[in-house]
C-alpha positions, 0 to 999 in steps of 0.5 A: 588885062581887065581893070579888076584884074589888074586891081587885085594883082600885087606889082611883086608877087603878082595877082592871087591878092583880096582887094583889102590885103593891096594898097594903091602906089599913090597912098604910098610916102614918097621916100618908100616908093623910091625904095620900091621904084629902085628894085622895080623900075617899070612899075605904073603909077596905078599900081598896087603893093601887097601889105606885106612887101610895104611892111619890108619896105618900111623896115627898109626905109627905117633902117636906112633912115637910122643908119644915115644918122649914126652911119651904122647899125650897132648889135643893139638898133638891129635887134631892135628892128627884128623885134618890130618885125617879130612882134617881139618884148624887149623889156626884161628884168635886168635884176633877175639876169644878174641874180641868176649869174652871181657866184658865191665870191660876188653875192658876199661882196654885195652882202658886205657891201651892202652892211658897210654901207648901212647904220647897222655897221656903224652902230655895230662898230661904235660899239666896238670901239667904245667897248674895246677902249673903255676895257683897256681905259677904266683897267678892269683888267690887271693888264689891259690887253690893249693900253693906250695908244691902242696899237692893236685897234689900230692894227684891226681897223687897218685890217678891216678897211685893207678887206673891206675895201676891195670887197665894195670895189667888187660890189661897184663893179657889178653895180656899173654891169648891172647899171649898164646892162639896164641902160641898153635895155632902156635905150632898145625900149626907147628906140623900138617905141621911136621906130614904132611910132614911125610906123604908126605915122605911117600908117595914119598917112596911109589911113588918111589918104584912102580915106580921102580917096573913098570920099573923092570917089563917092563925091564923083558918084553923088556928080554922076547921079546929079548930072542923070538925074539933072538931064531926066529932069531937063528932057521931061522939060 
């Protein structure tokens, strides 16, 4: 087979390939080609590999290279290696997930919640409870519908924490989903930045090598085109 056929023939899928679209075996990172020289055990140091099968290979590489520290690959790292073949996004907006979701018991939770936890709740019941006490204490009433030791106060408030207590249990549940769920996001976010930095590693190794190879072979030329014109000069002498 001629030398430029052989140049524009991919060692998997075979010839049909443009120059550009091949990358010689030699460019190629170590680890990689044992991937490549297990599935194809004849193939020559000279060869060529299509971007496309490489791109496999790396994925390959990266998901043998996760599952030796962690052993296995969870749903999460998975996904997360389908969307660097897709191309995919994986930041979502976890609060507009959980809004969609809610019922109308845990969106009253949280609003329950939310006003017990704030100084607007505590202003409200303080003046509750000054007005209550201040009713039964200064007798504006023939009888006051509460005296001292304020049973029934004390009946309303053991009621209002017996209710509202469970309610922000409720609403620390959902806060503990919702944290998680942001979690994970932020964990697949990293992750997919780590792996695609690696790809970029890669590709920089790739960029430098055939670059280095381009100079080299320019470099041979520039002694070719020394030596010819250092023997016209001596055979005019």
């Amino acid at each position: 087979m001629p030398i430029e056929q052989e140049g524009h023939s991919c060692i998997i899928c075979g010839p049909g390939k443009r120059h550009g679209a091949l990358v010689p075996l030699s460019s190629v990172r170590a680890p990689i080609l044992d991937l490549i020289r297990a599935d194809h055990p004849d193939l020559s140091p000279e060869g060529r590999i299509c971007r496309a099968h490489l791109n496999s290979y790396r994925d390959l590489y990266v998901r043998r290279a996760i599952e030796a520290d962690k052993g296995q690959l969870d749903e999460l790292e998975k996904e997360v290696v389908r969307s660097i073949e897709a191309n995919d996004i994986l930041a979502a907006n976890t609060d507009e997930i959980f809004e969609g979701t809610r019922t109308f018991g845990e969106r009253l939770a949280d609003v329950i919640a939310d006003f017990g936890g704030s100084w607007r709740f505590i202003s409200f019941f303080g003046a509750v409870l000054f007005i209550w006490i201040a009713l039964n204490v200064a007798s504006l009433f023939a009888v006051p519908f509460d005296p001292f030791p304020f049973i029934l106060l004390n009946l309303v408030l053991s009621c209002l924490a017996a209710i509202q207590a469970p309610l922000i249990m409720m609403s620390q549940k959902r806060q503990e989903s919702r944290d998680r769920v942001r979690a994970q996001n932020d964990y697949k976010i990293n992750l997919k930045a780590e792996l695609e930095i690696r790809h970029l590693h890669e590709k920089l190794d790739h960029l430098l090598i055939h670059q280095w190879q381009r100079l080299m072979e320019i470099q041979q030329i520039q002694l070719e085109l020394m030596n010819e014109i250092a023997g016209r000069d001596g055979r005019r002498h």
